[in-house]
N, C-alpha and C positions, 0 to 999 in steps of 0.2 A: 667611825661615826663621831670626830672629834669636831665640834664646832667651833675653836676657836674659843675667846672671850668670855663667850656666855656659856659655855659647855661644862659640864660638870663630867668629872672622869670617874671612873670607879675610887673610890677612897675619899669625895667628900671634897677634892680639889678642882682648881679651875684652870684652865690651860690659856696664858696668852699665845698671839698669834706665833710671836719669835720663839716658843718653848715645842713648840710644837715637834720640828726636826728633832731636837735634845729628845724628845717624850719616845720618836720614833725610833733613835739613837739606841737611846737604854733598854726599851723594849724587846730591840733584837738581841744587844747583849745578855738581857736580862734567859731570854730565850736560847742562846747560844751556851750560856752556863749551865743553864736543865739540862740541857741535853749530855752535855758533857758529863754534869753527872750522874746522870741515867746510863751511859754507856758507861760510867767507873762504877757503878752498884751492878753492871750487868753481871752476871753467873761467868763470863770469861772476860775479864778484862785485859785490856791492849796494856802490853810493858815498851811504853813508849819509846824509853830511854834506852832499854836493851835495843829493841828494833832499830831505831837510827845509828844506836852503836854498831851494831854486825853491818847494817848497809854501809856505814864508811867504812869500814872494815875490810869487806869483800869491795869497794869500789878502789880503794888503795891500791888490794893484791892487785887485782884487775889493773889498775894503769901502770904499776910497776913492772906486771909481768908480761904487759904490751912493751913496753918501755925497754926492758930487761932484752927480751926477745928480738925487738930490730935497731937495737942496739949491735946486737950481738951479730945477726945476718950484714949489718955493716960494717962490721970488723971482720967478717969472713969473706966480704965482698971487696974490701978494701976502700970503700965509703967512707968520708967522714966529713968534720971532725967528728964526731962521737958524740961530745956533749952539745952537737946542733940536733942528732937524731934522737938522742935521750930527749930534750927538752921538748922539743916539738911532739912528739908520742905523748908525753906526761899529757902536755896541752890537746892534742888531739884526742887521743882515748880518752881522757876526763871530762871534756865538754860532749863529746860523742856517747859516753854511759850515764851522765848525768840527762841528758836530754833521751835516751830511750828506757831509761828508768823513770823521768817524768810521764813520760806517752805511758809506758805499760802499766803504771799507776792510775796514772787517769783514764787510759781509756781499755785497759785489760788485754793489750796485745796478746800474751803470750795465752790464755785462758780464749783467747779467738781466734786463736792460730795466725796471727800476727804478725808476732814478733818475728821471726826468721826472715822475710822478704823484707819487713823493714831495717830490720840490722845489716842486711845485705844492701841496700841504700844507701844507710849510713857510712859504712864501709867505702863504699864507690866513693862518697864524699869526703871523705878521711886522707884517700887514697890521691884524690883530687888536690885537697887541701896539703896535703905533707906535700907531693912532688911540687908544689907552687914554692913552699915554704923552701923547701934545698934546694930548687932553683937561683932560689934568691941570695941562700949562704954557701952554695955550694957549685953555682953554675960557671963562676972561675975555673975551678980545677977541675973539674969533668964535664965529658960529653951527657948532652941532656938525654940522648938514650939510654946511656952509663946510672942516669940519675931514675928514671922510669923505670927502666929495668931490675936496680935496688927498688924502689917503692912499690914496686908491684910485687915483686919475691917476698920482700919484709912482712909485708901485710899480710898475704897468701900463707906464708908460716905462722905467723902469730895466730890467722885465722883458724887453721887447719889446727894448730894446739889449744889454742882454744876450746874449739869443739872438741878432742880430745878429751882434756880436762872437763868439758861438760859431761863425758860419756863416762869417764874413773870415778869424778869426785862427786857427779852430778850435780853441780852447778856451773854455769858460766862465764867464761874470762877470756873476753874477747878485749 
């Protein structure tokens, strides 16, 4: 109910037209601070800083131990070089847990039975995206069935321990 000019606001002040947005501005911030500390007086409060710590924490082991894992099936497969499949894993597991850890946050995949088909999506695309990637550094020295054949074993193992480690340590490190 702000009029502008002639408007008087609560506290006795009068709002020009160009103040107006600034009024609306502050108002949500002013409202965004309540709340925040409404949920810091709550009887359980969020340790923000712990939580973001443990998620890079466990999102690190996570792409090291993708990383780790078809590294390793490409030195038993006879793949390489080695630091193309390292790096590419770091970059695909990373952006691939980063982006199903935003989804499951936001919209509660695993709490809606979810998560599993969309990580198996993800996957396909991982899977898609790495053999593009070693085609490109690697399609010199090997046959591109040579190159599918590792991306699809690599994956299939890291996946398969993955869920492993979901069932040992119960949590996930795909």
């Amino acid at each position: 109910n702000i009029r502008y000019q002639n408007s008087k606001i609560p506290g006795g002040m009068y709002l020009k037209k160009s103040c107006v947005g600034k009024f609306c501005i502050m108002t949500m911030l002013a409202m965004e601070a309540g709340m925040i500390q409404a949920h810091a007086n709550s009887p359980a409060p969020v340790n923000y800083r712990g939580y973001f710590a443990g998620t890079a924490i466990i999102l690190v082991l996570t792409v090291l131990f993708n990383a780790g894992i078809e590294t390793a099936v490409g030195a038993v497969m006879g793949v390489g070089p080695k630091w193309v499949i390292f790096l590419t894993n770091v970059g695909t597991n990373l952006v691939m847990n980063i982006i199903l850890g935003y989804l499951d946050f936001t919209f509660r995949l695993y709490v809606r039975g979810y998560y599993f088909p969309v990580m198996c999506v993800f996957e396909i695309l991982v899977l898609a995206a790495e053999y593009r990637i070693y085609l490109r550094f690697m399609g010199r020295r090997f046959p591109k069935k040579s190159i599918l054949k590792y991306t699809a074993a690599a994956n299939a193992v890291s996946f398969l321990l993955g869920l492993l480690a979901l069932q040992v340590l119960g949590m996930g490190v795909f």
